[in-house]
C-alpha positions as CSV (number, residue, x, y, z in Angstrom):
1,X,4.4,6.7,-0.9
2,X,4.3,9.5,-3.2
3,X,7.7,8.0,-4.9
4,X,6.2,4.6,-5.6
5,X,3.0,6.1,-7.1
6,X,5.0,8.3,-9.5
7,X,7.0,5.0,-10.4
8,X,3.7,3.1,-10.9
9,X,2.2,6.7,-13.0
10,X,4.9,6.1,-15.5
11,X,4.4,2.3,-15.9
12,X,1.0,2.7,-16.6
13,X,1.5,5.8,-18.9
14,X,4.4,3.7,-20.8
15,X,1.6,0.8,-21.4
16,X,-1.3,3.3,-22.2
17,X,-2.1,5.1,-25.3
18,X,-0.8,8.4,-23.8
19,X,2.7,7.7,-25.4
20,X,1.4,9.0,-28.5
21,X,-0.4,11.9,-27.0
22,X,1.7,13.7,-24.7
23,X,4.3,15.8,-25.7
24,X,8.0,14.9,-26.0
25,X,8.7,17.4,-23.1
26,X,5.9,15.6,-21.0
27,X,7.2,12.2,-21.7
28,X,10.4,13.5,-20.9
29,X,9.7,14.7,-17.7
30,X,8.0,11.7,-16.3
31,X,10.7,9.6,-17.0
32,X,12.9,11.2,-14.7
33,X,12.4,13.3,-11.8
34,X,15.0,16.0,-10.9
35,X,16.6,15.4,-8.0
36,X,16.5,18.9,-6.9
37,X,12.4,19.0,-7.2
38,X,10.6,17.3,-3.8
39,X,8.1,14.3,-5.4
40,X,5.1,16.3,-4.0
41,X,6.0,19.3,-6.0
42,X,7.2,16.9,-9.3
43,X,3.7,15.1,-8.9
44,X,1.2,18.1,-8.8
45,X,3.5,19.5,-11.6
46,X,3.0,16.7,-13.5
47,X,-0.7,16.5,-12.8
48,X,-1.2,20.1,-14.2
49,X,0.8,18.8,-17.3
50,X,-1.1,16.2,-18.2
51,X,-4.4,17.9,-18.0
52,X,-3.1,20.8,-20.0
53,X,-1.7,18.4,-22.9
54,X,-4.8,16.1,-22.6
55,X,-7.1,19.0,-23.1
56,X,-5.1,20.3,-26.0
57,X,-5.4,16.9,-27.6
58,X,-9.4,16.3,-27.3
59,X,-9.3,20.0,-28.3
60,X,-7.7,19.0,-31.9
61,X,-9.0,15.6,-31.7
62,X,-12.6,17.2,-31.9
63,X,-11.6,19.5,-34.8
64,X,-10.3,16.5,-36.9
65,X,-13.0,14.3,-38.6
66,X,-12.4,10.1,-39.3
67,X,-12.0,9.0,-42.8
68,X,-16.3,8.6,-43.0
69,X,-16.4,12.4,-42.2
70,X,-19.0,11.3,-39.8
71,X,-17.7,11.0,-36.0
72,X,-14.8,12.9,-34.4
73,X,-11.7,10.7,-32.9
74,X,-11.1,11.3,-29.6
75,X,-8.9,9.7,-26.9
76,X,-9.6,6.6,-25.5
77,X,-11.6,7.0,-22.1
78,X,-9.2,4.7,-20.4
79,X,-6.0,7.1,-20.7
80,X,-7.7,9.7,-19.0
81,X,-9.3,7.4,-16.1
82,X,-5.7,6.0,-15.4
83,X,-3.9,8.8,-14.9
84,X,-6.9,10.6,-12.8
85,X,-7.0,7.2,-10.5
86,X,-3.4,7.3,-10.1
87,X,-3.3,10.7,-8.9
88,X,-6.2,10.3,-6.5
89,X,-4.7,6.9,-5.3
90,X,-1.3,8.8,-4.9
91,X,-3.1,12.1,-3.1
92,X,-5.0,9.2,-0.7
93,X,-2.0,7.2,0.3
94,X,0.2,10.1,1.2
95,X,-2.4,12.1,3.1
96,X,-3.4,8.7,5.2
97,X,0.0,7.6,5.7
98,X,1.0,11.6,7.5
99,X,-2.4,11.0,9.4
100,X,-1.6,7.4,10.4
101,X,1.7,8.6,11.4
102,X,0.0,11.6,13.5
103,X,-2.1,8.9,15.4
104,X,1.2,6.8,16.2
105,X,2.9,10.0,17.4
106,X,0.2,11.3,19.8
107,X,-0.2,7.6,21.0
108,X,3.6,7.1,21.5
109,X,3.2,10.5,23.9
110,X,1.7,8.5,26.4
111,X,3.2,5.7,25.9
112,X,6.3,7.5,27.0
113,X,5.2,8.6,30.9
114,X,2.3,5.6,31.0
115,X,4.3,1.8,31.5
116,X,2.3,-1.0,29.4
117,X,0.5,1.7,27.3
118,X,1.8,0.6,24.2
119,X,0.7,-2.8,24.7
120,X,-2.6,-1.7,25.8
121,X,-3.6,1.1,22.8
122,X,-2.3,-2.3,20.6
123,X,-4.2,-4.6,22.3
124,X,-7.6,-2.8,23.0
125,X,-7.4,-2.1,19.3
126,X,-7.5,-5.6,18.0
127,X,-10.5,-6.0,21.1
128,X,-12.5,-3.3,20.1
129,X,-12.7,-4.4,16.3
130,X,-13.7,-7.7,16.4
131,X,-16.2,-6.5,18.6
132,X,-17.0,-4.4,16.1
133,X,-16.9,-6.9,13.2
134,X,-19.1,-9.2,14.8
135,X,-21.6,-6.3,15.2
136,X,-21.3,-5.6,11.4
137,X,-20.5,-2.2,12.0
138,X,-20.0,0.0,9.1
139,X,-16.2,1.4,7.4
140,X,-16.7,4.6,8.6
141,X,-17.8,3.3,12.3
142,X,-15.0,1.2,12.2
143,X,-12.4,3.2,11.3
144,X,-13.3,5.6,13.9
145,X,-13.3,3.3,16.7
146,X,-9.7,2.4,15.4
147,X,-8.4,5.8,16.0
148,X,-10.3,6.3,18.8
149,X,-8.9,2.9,20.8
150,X,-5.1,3.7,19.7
151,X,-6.0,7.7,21.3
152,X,-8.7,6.8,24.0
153,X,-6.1,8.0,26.7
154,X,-4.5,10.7,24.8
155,X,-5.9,13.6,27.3
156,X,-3.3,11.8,30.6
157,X,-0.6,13.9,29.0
158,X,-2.6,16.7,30.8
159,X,-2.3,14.9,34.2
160,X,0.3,15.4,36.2
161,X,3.1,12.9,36.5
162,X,2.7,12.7,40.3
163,X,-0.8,11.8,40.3
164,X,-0.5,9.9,37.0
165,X,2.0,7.4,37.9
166,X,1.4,7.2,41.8
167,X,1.7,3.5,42.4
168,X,-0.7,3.5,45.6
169,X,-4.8,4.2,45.8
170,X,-5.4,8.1,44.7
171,X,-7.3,10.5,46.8
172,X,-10.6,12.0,46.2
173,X,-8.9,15.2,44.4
174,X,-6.5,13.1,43.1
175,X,-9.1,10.9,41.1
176,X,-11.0,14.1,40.6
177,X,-7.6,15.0,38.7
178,X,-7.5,12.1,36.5
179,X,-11.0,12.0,35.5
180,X,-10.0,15.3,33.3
181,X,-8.3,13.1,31.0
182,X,-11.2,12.7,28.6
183,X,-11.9,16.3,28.3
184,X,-8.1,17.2,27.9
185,X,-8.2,14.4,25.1
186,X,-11.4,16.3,23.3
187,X,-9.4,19.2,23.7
188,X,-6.1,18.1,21.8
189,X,-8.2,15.7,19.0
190,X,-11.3,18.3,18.6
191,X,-10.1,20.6,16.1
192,X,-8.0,17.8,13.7
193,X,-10.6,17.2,11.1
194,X,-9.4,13.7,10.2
195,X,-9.4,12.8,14.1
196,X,-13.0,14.3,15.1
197,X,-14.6,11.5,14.6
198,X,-12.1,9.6,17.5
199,X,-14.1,11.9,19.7
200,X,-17.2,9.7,21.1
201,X,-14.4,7.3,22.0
202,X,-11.7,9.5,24.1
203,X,-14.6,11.9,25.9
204,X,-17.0,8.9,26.7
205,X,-15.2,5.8,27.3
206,X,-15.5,5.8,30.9
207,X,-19.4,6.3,30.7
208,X,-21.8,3.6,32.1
209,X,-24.8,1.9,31.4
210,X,-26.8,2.5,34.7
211,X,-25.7,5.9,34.2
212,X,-22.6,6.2,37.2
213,X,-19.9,7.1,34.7
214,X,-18.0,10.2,33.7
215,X,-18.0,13.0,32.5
216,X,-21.6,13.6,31.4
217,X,-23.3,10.5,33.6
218,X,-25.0,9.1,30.6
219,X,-27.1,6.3,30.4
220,X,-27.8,3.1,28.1
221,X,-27.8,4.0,24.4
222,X,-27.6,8.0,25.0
223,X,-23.5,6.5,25.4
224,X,-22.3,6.8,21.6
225,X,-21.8,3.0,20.4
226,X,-18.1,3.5,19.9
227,X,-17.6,4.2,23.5
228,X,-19.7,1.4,24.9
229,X,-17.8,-1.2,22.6
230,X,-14.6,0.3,23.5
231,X,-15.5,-0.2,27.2
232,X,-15.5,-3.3,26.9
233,X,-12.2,-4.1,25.1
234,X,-10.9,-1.4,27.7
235,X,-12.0,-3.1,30.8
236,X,-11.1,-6.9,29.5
237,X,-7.2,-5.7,28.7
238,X,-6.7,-4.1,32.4
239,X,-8.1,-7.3,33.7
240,X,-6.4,-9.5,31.9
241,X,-3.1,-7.5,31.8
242,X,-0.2,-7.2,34.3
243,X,0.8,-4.2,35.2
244,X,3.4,-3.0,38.3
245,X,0.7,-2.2,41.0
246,X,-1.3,-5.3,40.1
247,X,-1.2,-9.7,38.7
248,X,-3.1,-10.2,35.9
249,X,-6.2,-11.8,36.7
250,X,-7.6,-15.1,34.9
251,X,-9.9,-15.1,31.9
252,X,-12.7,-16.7,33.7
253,X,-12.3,-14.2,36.2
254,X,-12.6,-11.8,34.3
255,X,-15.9,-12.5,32.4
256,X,-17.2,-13.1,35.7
257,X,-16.9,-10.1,36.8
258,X,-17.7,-8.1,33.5
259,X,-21.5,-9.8,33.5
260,X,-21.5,-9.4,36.7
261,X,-21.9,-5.8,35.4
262,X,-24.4,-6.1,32.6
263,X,-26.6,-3.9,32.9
264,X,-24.5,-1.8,35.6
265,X,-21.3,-0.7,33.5
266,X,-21.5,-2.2,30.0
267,X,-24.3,-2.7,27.3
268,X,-25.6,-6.3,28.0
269,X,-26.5,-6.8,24.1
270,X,-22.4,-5.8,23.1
271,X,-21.0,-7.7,26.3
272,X,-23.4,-10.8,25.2
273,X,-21.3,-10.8,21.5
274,X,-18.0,-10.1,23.3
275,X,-18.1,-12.9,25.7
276,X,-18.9,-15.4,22.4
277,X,-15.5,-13.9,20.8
278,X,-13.2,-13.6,23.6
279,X,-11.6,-16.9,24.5
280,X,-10.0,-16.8,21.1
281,X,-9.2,-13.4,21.6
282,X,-7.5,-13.9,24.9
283,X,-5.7,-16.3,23.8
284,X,-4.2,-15.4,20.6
285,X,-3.4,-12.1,21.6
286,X,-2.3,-11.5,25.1
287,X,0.4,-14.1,24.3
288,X,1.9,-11.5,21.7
289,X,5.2,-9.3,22.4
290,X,5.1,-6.3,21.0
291,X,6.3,-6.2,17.4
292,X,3.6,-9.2,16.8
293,X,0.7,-6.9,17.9
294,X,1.9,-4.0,16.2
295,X,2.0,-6.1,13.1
296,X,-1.8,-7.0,14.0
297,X,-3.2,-3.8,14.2
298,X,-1.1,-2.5,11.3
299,X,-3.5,-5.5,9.3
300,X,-6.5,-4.2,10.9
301,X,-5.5,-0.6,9.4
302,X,-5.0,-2.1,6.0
303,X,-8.0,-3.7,5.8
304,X,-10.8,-1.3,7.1
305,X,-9.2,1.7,5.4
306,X,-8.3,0.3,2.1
307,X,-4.3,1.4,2.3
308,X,-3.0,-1.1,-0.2
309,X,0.4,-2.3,0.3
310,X,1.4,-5.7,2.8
311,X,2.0,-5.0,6.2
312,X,5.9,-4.7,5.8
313,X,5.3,-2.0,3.3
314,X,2.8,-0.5,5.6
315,X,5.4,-1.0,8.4
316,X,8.2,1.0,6.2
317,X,5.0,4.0,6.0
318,X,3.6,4.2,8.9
319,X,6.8,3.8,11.6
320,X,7.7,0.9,13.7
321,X,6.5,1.8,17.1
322,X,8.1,-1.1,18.6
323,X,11.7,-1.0,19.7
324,X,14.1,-2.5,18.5
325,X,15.1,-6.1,20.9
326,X,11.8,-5.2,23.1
327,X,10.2,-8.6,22.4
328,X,8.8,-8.8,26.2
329,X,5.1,-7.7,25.2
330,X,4.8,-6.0,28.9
């Protein structure tokens, strides 16, 4: 990222008045970045640079009167704002893309020891924000239920494989075992500042509305909002989903027996909106392998936190996660 912005920084420094500003040496050096000097270092270089030259300038600009004698010449306003918003926009980028690419790694951990995981973080995603969307949920809301779908199971790489991937019914301990997942996941997420707000999702998503749910038994709207719309995309997917100790069951099955548990597991006013949206849902996405969903939520990441680029130059950011040949979306 941070080599496209410097190549877009000197476009748009070529075009401005700056040309005749900065010094030779200035012009110089954004023109061509040494090899031997890593683009983070080149950039913040640069940045000091231009403020230093830019400051010199208005300095003399100020001492130096117009023909009239009346009004000092200074810079055009512009100048400065483009290469400010360039730097910002090149800082942003680069610090979301290593933060997008954290979230893909700790998902991928999972993914790893859990079969159908992938498809599942992908597909609970894409549930969880149209939920969301149709609730007219705000940017910041949204984007935290985004990280918090793609991590909500993040904490099973503290389970033990044993219990984790035992194909028959678990025992009481065994359950007991699994159930620290959330807590493990609060653990691992808590103290990344860019990730604590992924929290109400991984600790609570397994809360219910009556109040029977883990780990804190909470009831109704004391359940953060992220959490009870996540429950819902969470519950629908392993429903709807095959996985090796159990057949997919059908759609209409499956909304019966979610509002057969308003009131009981989920928040009858979210379920209400989720049943409106999910035929079309179901149906568009389950039939997805795995490169298409990947390319889904990769849109859904581009729109709700403003990253810019297309999807395939998202794609070249952020990391495929999907294999190369694995088209079979199970």
């Amino acid at each position: 990222m941070l080599e496209a912005t410097i190549r877009s920084l000197q476009e748009r420094i070529k075009d401005s008045r700056l040309k005749e500003i900065l010094s030779a040496e200035l012009t110089d050096l954004l023109a061509t970045r040494p090899a031997a000097v890593p683009p983070d270092e080149f950039i913040t270089a640069a940045a000091v640079l231009i403020v230093r030259e830019l400051k010199s300038e208005m300095i003399k600009n100020g001492e130096r009167l117009t023909p009239d004698q009346t009004a000092p010449r200074s810079p055009a306003p512009l100048d400065c704002e483009t290469i400010i918003n360039g730097l910002l926009i090149g800082m942003h980028h680069d610090l979301l893309e290593s933060n997008l690419q954290m979230v893909k790694a700790l998902g991928s951990a999972i993914a790893e020891r859990d079969y159908g995981t992938r498809e599942h973080n992908y597909r609970v995603t894409i549930y969880s924000v149209q939920l969301a969307e149709q609730m007219d949920l705000a940017a910041e809301q949204i984007r935290a239920l985004i990280k918090g779908s793609f991590l909500h199971d993040i904490g099973k790489v503290g389970i033990r494989d044993k219990t984790l991937l035992k194909p028959g019914g678990l025992t009481e301990r065994e359950y007991e075992d699994v159930k620290r997942h959330v807590s493990v996941g609060k653990q691992i997420i808590e103290n990344v500042r860019w990730l604590e707000d992924a929290v109400d999702v991984i600790l609570y998503h397994h809360e219910k509305w009556d109040g029977s749910g883990y780990p804190d038994g909470r009831v109704g709207e004391d359940i953060p909002l992220a959490a009870r719309i996540f429950s819902i995309a969470d519950v629908f997917d392993a429903l709807t989903s095959e996985r090796p100790y159990k057949r997919a069951v059908s759609y209409a099955d499956t909304i019966a027996t979610m509002t057969a548990e308003q009131n009981i597991r989920f928040d009858p006013r979210l379920l209400d909106q989720f049943v409106k949206i999910s035929k079309d849902l179901y149906e568009k996405t389950l039939p997805m392998d795995l490169e298409e969903l990947e390319d889904t939520v990769l849109g859904i990441i581009n729109r709700h936190f403003q990253f810019g680029p297309t999807v395939d130059d998202l794609r070249d950011s952020f990391g495929s996660i999907a294999r190369p040949g694995n088209n079979s979306g199970t």
